[in-house]
C-alpha angles and dihedrals in degrees: 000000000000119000119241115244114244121233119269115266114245087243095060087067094057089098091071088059091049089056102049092040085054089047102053095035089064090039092049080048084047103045092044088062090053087050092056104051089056085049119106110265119225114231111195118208122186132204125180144208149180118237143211121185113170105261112235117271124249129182117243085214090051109131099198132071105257122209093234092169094047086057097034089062096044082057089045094046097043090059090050096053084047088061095050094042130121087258115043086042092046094056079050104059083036085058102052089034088230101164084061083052100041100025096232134116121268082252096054093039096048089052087046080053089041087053100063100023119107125168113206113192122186110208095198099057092018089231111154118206109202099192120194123196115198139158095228107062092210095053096048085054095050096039091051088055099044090054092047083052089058097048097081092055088045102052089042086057098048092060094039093064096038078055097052093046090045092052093038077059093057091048098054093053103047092032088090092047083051097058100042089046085058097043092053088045095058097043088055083055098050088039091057094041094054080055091054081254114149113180135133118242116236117154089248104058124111123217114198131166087014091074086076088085100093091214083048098044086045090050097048092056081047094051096046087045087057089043102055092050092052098052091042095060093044084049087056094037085057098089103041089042093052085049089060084037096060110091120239120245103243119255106240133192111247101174130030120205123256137208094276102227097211133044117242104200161082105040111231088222108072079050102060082036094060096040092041091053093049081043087054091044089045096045107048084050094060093039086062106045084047091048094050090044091048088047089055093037109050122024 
């Protein structure tokens, strides 16, 4: 009398598992390459510059150790955010008429331009890399131009208005010493008029005899106090003054961008990653639910 054969274990069928997770882990592989060649590519265009932000000032009588490259790079930063800024972006996409091109507002288009920009700025030759990543290879090019061409401007105004705020500064110091000076000035002439006295004031008259007139006499040590402050302070203010004075060499373009030949992203990897590891969750799931059926199916 024959025995009778006993079922299959579950675990016989594992085999089954092991064969559809294999399989959808390559087709999920497979199918992410193919994904990837219908993906937008990145083209990446380059134009250069060379640079020239107004270093920070330091006093040759400081006597204290400055940070200069701390403050050399806020002033280099500053500009680059500048660059990068709603504005200067904005004219930009204004410029090229781009939300007529890409059908988007000036808001949405300047963030599609801030997500492949990227500004490189190398602090030992002052060459700035404005880098534009863009789908269309064309357009990266002439966005990348466009902005470079924008540099120059930014980085003038900038100074300009680092110019106007230091000498506002100035003003504001020696402003007080100005107007005593002035005011000492003009009581010296009334006082010389009440004594019949007509001169005309300069800083290098001498007065004389005239100083025997005690309100004179009392005008005229006002008036050189005053003088003396006002020329201290101016004499302070020089070197700072003559910094903001001295002309900046102009930022020129060095290198202008090009129609990049060959695309630069997306990596095909993270693709066949990402569809290799749904292949693996889709297929362990099938290879379960097809191991389970065999094993009740057929004993």
């Amino acid at each position: 009398m024959k025995r009778r054969r006993g079922r299959r274990s579950l675990v016989w069928w594992s085999w089954l598992l092991a064969l559809v997770t294999i399989a959808g882990v390559l087709g999920g592989y497979q199918y992410g390459a193919m994904k990837w060649e219908d993906a937008p590519k990145d083209y990446l265009s380059v134009a250069k510059l060379a640079v020239n932000i107004r270093p920070p000032f330091v006093s040759q009588k400081a006597g204290v150790e400055l940070s200069v490259g701390v403050m050399a790079n806020a002033n280099e930063q500053e500009v680059l955010r500048r660059i990068e800024s709603e504005e200067v972006l904005g004219l930009l996409v204004t410029r090229l008429d781009l939300t007529g091109r890409w059908d988007l507002s000036i808001s949405d288009a300047v963030n599609r331009i801030r997500s492949g920009l990227l500004l490189d700025l190398d602090k030992e030759t002052d060459i700035l890399s404005v880098q534009v990543s863009l789908s269309d290879p064309q357009e990266a090019a002439e966005v990348a131009n466009a902005l470079a061409a924008l540099v120059p401007e930014t980085v003038s105004e900038f100074d300009a208005l680092k110019k106007a705020a230091a000498f506002e500064l100035l003003k504001a110091e020696s402003q007080p010493l100005e107007d005593l000076e002035s005011e000492a000035k003009e009581k010296l002439t009334q006082a010389l008029t009440n004594n019949g006295i007509n001169l005309k004031l300069t800083p290098e008259i001498d007065l004389g005899p005239y100083q025997e007139f005690k309100d004179v006499l009392t005008a005229k040590v006002e008036w050189d106090s005053a003088r003396e402050d006002l020329l201290e302070i101016q004499k302070e203010q020089g070197e700072y003054r003559q910094y903001w004075l001295r002309a900046l060499r102009p930022t020129l373009v060095t290198q202008k961008a090009e129609v990049p030949p060959n695309f630069v992203g997306p990596p095909v990897k993270p693709f066949q990653m990402r569809w290799a590891t749904y292949g693996l969750t889709a297929g362990m799931f099938v290879g379960s639910l097809l191991m389970l059926l065999c094993w009740k199916l057929f004993p």
